[in-house]
C-alpha positions as CSV (number, residue, x, y, z in Angstrom):
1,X,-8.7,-36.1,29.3
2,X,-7.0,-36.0,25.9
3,X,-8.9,-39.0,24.5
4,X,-12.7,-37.5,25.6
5,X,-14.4,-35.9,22.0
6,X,-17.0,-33.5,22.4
7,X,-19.3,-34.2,19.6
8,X,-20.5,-30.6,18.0
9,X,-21.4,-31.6,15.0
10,X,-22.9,-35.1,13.8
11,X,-24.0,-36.0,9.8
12,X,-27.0,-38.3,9.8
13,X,-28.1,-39.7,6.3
14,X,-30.0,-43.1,7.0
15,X,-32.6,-45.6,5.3
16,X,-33.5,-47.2,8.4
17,X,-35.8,-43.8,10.2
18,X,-37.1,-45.8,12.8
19,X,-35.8,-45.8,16.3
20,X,-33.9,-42.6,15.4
21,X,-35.8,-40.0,16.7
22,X,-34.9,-40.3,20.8
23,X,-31.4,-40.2,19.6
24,X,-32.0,-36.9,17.5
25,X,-34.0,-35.3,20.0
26,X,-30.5,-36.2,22.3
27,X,-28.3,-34.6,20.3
28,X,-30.9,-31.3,19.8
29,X,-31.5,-31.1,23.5
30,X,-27.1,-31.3,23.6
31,X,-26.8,-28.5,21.2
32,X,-25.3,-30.9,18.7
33,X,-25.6,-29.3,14.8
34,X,-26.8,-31.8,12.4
35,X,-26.5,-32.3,8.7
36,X,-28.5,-34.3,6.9
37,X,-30.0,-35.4,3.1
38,X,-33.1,-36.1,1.5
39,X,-35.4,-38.0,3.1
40,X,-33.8,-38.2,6.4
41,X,-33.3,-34.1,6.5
42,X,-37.3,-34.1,5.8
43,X,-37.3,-36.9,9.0
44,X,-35.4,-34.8,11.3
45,X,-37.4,-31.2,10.4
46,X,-41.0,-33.3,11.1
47,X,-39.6,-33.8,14.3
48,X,-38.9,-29.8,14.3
49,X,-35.6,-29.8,14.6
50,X,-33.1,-28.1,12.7
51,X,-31.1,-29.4,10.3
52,X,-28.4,-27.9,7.9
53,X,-28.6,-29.6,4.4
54,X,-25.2,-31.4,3.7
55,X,-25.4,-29.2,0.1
56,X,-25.2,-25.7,1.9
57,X,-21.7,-27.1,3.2
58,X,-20.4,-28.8,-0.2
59,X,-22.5,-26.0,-2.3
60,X,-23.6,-29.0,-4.7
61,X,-26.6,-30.4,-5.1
62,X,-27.4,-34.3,-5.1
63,X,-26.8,-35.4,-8.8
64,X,-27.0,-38.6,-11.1
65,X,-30.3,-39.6,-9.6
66,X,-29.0,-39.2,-5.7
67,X,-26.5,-41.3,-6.6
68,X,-23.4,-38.9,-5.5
69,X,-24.8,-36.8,-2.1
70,X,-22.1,-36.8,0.4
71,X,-19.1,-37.9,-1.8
72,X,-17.0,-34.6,-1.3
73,X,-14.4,-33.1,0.2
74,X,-15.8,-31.0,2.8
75,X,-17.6,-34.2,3.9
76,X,-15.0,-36.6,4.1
77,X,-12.5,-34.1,4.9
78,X,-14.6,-33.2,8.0
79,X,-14.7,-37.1,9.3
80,X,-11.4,-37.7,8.4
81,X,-9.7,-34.8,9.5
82,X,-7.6,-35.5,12.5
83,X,-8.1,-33.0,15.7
84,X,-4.6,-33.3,16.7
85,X,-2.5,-32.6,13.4
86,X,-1.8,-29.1,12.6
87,X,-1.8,-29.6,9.5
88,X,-5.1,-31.1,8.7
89,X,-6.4,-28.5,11.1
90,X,-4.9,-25.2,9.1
91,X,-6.2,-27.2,6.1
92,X,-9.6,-27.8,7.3
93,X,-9.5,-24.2,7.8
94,X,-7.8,-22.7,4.8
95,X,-10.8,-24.9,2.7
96,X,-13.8,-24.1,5.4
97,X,-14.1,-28.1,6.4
98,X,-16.6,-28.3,9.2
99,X,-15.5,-31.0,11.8
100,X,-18.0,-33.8,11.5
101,X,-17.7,-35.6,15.7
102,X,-20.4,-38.2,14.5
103,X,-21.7,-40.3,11.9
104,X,-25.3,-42.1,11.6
105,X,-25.4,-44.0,8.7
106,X,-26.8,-46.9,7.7
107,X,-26.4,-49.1,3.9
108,X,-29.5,-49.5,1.0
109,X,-30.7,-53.1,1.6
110,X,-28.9,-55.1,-0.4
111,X,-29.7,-58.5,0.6
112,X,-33.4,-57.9,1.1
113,X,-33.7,-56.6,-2.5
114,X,-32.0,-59.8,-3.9
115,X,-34.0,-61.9,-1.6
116,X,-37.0,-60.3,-2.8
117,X,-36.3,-61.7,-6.3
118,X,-35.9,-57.6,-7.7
119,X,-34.4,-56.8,-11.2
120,X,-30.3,-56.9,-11.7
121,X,-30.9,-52.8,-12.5
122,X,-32.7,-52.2,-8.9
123,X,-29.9,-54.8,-7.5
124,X,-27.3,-52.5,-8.8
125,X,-28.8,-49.7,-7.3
126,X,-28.9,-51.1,-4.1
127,X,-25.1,-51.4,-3.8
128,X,-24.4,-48.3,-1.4
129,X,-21.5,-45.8,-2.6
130,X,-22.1,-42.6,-0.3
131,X,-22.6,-45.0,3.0
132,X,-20.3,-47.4,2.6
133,X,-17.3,-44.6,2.3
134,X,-18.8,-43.1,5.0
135,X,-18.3,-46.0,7.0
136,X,-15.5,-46.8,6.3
137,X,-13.8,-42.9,6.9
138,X,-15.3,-42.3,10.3
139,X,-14.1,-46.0,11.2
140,X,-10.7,-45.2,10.1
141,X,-10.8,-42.0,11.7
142,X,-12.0,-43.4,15.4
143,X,-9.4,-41.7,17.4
144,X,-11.8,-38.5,16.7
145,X,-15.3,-39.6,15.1
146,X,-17.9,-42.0,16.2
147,X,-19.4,-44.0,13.8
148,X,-23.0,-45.8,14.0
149,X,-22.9,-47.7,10.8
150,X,-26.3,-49.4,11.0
151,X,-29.6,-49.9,13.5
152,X,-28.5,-51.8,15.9
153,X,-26.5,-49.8,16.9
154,X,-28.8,-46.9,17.8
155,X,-29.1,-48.2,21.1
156,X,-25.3,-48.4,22.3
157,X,-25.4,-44.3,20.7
158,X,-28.2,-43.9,22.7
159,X,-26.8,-45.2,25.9
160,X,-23.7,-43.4,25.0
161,X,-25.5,-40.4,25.5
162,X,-27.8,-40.2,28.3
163,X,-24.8,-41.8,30.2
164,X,-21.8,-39.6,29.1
165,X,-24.1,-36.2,27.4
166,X,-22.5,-35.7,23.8
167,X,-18.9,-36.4,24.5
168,X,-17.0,-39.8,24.3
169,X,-13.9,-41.5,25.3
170,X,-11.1,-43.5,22.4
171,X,-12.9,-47.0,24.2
172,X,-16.2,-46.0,22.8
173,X,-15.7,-44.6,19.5
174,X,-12.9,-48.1,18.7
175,X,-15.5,-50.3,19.9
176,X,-18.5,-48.4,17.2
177,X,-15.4,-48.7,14.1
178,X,-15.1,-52.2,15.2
179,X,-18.8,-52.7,14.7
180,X,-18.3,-50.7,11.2
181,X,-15.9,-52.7,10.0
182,X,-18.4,-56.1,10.5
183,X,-20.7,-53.9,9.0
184,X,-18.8,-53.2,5.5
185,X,-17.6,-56.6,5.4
186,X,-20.4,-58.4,5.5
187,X,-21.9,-56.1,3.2
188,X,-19.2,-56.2,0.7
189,X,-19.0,-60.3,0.8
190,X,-22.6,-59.9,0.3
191,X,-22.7,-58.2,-2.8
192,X,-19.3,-60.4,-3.8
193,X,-21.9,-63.5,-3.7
194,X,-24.1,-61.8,-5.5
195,X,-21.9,-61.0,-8.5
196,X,-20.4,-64.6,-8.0
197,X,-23.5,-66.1,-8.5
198,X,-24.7,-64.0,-11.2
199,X,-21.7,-63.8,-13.9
C-alpha cells in the first residue's frame, strides 16, 4: 500500500528516559538504526544497544552549551524530506541526508521550572529550540515520518509496534502530528504567559 512507511531509521533525543526503554528495545529487535544525543545516546548504549551519535551524521559537535544539537540540515532535511518527490530524493542524495522514518522527542520542562519558582536565566533556558523544530518538521512532514512529541505518547508508539512491527499507515502517523501540534501549542502559549506576565 502506497501509504504503509517502513520505519528504518528513527532520531530519539528525549528528557523524559523513563518508559522508553521497551520501545527501544522494539525498534532494536526490528532492525531500526537509531540516532541519538547526549544523555539519551548514553540511555540507549546502557541498555546495550547501538546508537549512532546525531554528530557523525552532521559532522558537528553540540555547541553554545548544548544549545544547538540537532539544528542542521542533514537532520531536518532527513524528517522533512518527502519519499515521493524526486527532487528532494536526488537532493537528499547529492548532500548524503539519511531518511529519518521516526521522531522521539520530547520538550525541556518549561512549566515545571517556572512553577518551581527557578531564576529568569534557568527559565530562559528551559524554552526548547532543538525539540520544538523537531516537532514541528516531522508533524508537518506526516505523510512520511511519525512523530512522538512527548511521554504520553510512548504508549500509542508502543502499541503501534508490537501490532503493526516497524511500519505504519498515513491514519497513524496524522493522528501522532495531530497530537504534535497540541503539544507545541500549548507549549508555546505557555511560555507566551510567561513572558506576558513577566514584561
Amino acid at each position: 500500500m502506497a501509504e504503509t512507511r517502513k520505519i528504518k531509521r528513527a532520531l530519539v533525543s528525549v528528557f523524559h528516559k523513563d518508559g522508553l526503554e521497551e520501545i527501544l528495545k522494539t525498534l532494536h529487535q526490528e532492525g531500526v538504526e537509531l540516532l541519538s544525543t547526549g544523555g539519551t545516546q548514553a540511555f540507549i548504549e546502557s541498555l546495550g544497544i547501538p546508537c549512532r551519535k546525531v554528530e557523525d551524521v552532521t559532522t558537528y559537535p553540540s555547541i553554545l552549551g548544548g544549545r544547538v544539537k540537532t539544528l542542521h540540515p542533514k537532520v531536518f532535511g532527513g524528517i522533512l524530506g518527502r519519499r515521493e518527490n524526486e527532487g528532494d530524493q536526488e537532493q537528499m542524495k547529492q548532500y548524503e541526508i539519511p531518511a529519518i522514518d521516526l521522531v522521539i522527542v520530547d520538550l525541556y520542562p518549561f512549566e515545571d521550572t517556572v512553577a518551581a519558582g527557578a531564576s529568569e536565566a534557568d527559565i530562559i533556558e528551559k524554552i526548547d529550540i532543538g525539540g520544538i523544530s523537531l516537532i514541528r518538521a516531522a508533524a508537518k512532514n506526516f505523510r512520511d515520518v511519525i512523530i512522538v512529541p512527548s511521554k504520553a505518547e510512548y504508549k500509542p508508539l508502543l502499541d503501534l509496534l508490537n501490532k503493526q512491527g516497524a511500519q505504519s499507515e498515513l491514519a497513524d502517523r496524522k493522528w501522532f502530528a495531530t497530537q504534535a501540534f497540541g503539544v507545541s501549542s500549548h507549549y508555546d502559549t505557555a511560555i507566551h504567559e510567561w513572558f506576558a506576565a513577566n514584561k
